[in-house]
BAPA-767953 format. One record per residue (C-alpha): x, y, z. Coordinates in steps of 0.5 Angstrom, whole numbers. Example, Ala and Ser with C-alpha at 12.3 -4.5 7.8 and 13.67 -1.06 7.14 Angstrom:
+-------+-------+-------+
:  east : north :    up :
+-------+-------+-------+
:    25 :    -9 :    16 :
:    27 :    -2 :    14 :
+-------+-------+-------+
This chain:
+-------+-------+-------+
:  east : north :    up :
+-------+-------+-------+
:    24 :   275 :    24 :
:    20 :   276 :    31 :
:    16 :   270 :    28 :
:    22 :   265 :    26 :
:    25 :   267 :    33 :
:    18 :   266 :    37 :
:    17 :   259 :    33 :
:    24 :   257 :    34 :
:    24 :   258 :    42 :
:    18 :   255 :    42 :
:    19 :   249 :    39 :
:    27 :   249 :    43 :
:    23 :   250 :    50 :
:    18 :   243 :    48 :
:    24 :   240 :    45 :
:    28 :   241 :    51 :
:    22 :   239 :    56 :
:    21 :   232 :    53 :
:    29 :   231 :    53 :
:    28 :   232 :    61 :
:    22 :   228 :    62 :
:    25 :   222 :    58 :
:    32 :   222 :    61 :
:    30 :   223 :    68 :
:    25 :   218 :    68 :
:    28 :   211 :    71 :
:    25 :   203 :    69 :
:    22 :   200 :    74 :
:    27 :   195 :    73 :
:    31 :   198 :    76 :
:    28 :   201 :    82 :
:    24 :   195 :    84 :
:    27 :   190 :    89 :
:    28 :   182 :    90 :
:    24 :   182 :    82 :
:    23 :   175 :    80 :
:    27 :   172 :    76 :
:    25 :   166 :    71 :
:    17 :   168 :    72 :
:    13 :   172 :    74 :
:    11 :   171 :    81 :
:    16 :   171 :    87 :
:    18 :   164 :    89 :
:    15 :   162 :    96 :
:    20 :   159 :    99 :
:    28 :   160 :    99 :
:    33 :   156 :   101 :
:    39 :   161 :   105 :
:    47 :   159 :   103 :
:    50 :   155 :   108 :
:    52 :   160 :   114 :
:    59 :   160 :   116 :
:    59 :   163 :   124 :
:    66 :   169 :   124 :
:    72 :   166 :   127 :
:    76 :   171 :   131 :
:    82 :   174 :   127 :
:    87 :   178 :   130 :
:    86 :   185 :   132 :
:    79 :   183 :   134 :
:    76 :   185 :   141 :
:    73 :   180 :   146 :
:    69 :   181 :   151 :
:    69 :   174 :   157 :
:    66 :   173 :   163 :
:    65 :   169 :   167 :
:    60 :   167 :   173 :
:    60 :   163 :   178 :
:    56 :   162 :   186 :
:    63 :   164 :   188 :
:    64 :   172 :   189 :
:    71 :   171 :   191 :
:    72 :   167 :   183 :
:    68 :   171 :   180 :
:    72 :   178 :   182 :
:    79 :   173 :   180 :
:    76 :   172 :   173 :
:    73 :   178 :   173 :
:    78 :   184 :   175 :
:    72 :   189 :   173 :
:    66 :   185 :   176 :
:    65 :   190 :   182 :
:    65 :   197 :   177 :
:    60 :   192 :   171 :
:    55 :   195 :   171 :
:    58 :   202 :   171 :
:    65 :   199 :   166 :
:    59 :   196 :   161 :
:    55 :   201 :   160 :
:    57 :   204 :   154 :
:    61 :   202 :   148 :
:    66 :   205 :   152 :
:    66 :   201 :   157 :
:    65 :   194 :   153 :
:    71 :   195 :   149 :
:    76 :   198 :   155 :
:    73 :   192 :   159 :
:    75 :   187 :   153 :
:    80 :   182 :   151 :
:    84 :   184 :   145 :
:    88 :   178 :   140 :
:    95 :   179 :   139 :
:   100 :   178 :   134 :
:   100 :   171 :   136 :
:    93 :   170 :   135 :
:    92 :   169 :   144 :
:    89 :   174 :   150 :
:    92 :   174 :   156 :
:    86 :   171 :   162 :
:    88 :   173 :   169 :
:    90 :   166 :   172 :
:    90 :   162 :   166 :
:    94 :   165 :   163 :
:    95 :   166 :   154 :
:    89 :   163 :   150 :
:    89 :   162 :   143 :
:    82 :   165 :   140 :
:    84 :   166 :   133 :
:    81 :   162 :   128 :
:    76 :   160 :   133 :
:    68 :   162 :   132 :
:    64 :   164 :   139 :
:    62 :   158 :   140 :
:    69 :   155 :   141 :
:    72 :   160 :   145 :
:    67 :   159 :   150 :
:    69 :   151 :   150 :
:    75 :   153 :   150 :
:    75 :   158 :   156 :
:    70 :   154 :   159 :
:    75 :   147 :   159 :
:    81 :   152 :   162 :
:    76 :   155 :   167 :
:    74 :   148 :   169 :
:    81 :   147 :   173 :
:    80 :   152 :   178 :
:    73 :   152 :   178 :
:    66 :   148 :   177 :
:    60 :   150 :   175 :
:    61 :   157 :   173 :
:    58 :   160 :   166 :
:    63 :   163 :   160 :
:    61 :   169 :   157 :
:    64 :   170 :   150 :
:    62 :   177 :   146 :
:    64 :   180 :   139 :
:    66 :   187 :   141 :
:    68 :   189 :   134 :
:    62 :   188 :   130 :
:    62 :   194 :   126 :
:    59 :   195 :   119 :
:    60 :   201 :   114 :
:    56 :   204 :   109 :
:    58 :   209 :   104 :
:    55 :   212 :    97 :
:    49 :   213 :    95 :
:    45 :   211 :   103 :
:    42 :   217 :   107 :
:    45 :   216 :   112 :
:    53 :   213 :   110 :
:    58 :   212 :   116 :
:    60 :   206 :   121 :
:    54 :   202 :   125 :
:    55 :   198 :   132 :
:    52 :   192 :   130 :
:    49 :   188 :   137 :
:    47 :   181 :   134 :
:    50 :   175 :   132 :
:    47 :   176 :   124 :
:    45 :   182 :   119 :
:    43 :   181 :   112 :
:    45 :   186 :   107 :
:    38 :   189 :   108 :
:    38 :   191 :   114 :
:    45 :   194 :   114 :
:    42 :   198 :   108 :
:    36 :   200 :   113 :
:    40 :   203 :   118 :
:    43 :   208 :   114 :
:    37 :   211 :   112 :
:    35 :   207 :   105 :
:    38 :   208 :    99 :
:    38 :   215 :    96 :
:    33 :   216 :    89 :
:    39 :   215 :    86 :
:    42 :   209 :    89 :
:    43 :   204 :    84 :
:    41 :   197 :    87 :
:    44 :   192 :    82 :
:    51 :   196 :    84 :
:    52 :   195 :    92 :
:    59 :   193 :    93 :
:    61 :   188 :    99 :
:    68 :   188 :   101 :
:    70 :   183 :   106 :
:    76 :   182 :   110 :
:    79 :   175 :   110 :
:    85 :   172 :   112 :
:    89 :   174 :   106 :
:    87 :   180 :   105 :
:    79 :   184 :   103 :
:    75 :   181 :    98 :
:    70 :   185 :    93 :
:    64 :   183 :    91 :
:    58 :   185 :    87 :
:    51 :   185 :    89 :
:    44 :   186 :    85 :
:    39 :   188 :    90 :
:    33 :   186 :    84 :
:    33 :   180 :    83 :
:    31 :   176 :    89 :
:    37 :   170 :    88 :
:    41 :   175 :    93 :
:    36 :   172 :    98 :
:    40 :   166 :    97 :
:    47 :   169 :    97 :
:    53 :   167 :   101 :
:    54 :   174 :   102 :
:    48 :   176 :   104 :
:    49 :   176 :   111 :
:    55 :   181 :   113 :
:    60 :   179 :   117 :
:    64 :   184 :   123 :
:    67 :   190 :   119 :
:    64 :   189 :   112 :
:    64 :   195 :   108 :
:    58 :   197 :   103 :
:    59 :   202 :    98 :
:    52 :   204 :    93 :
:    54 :   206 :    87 :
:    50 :   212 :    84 :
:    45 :   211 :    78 :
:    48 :   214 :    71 :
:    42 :   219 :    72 :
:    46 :   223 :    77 :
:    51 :   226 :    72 :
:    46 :   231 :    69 :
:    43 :   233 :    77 :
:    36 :   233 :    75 :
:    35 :   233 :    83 :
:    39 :   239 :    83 :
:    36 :   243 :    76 :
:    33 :   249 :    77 :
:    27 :   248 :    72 :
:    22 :   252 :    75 :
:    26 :   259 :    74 :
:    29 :   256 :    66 :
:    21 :   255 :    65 :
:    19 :   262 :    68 :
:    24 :   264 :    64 :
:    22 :   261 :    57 :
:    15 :   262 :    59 :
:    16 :   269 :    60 :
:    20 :   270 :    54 :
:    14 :   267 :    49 :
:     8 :   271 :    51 :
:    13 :   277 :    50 :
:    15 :   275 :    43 :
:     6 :   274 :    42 :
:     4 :   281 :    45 :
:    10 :   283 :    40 :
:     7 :   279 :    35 :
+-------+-------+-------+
């Protein structure tokens, strides 16, 4: 009986290991990123999809200023110029400091009055404050920030949360860069982009493996993308988690029990 019981235990124990081993391993497929896709070898040159520069939605914060030689001017257009460096000196101080776009997709700026912003990229707006100041005052420089560029990653990213961007582009790998990478469990051919737009949020889905993501409209984010990284189907089992050393000490030790019975 000992003996049958002895063989039984053993076996279950080489079973169950190789059951561990087998199913925790994940394929190199799915781990590598940027794979080639029609060949063996990575392509040498990619061709980015045509970036379209953000265009200022309603809601969105801009930060304006303008400089001139003139300091009675500059304090004019700049009611804050005086306390810059101590208004600008945190986030804070960007955002009270900031102009917000209304319902009606305007700011209010001192002097001239309502602008509409909405709609335009960076670039346009700065034109366009620049004609408006241009009445009043020759030679000056306009200053036109996005205040609100924020990116969030969740799921399964080291360091998930809400990152302050303060650069004009940020592709994919670098937001995932800034929460740490992803975990051993991050399934990279599951990153889900959503996007706001003007009717709403869409969604999409990114396969980090192949390198054709290089040339993906969606790879460079916009101002208060959301990542999500969905976890690897592995993760339901917790391997990372399983006591395997106390249930192999347990095995172990209860086999050389049954052999010094034996």
């Amino acid at each position: 009986m000992v003996r049958v019981f002895y063989s039984f235990l053993k076996t279950s124990a080489i079973v169950f290991g190789l059951a561990m081993f087998f199913s925790s391993c994940i394929p190199q497929k799915e781990i590598i990123l940027l794979q080639p896709e029609n060949s063996k070898t990575n392509k040498s040159e990619f061709t980015h999809a045509p970036y379209e520069d953000y265009r200022f939605n309603y809601g969105d914060n801009a930060y304006i200023n303008i400089k001139s030689l003139d300091e009675q001017s500059n304090e004019i257009f700049n009611p804050n110029s005086r306390n810059s460096n101590q208004a600008t000196q945190n986030d804070a101080g960007i955002y009270l400091n900031s102009y917000t776009i209304d319902s009606n997709g305007e700011i209010n700026f001192p002097l001239i009055g309502k602008i509409k912003l909405v709609g335009l990229t960076q670039h346009e707006a700065i034109d366009k404050i620049q004609t408006a100041v241009d009445v009043y005052i020759k030679e000056t420089t306009v200053v036109v920030k996005l205040v609100n560029f924020n990116v969030t990653i969740l799921g399964e990213v080291k360091r998930p949360g809400e990152f302050k961007i303060y650069q004009d582009k940020l592709n994919i790998l670098e937001a995932i860069a800034l929460a740490g990478d992803m975990s051993e469990y991050g399934n990279k051919k599951a990153i889900k982009l959503m996007r706001l737009t003007n009717t709403g949020r869409e969604m999409v889905l990114i396969d980090l493996t192949k390198e054709s993501v290089l040339e993906s409209p969606y790879f460079f984010l916009k101002p208060n993308d959301i990542i999500y990284v969905a976890p690897m189907s592995a993760k339901q089992f917790g391997f990372a988690s399983f006591p395997y050393t106390l249930l192999f000490a347990t095995i172990s030790s209860v086999i050389l029990i049954l052999s010094y019975i034996k």
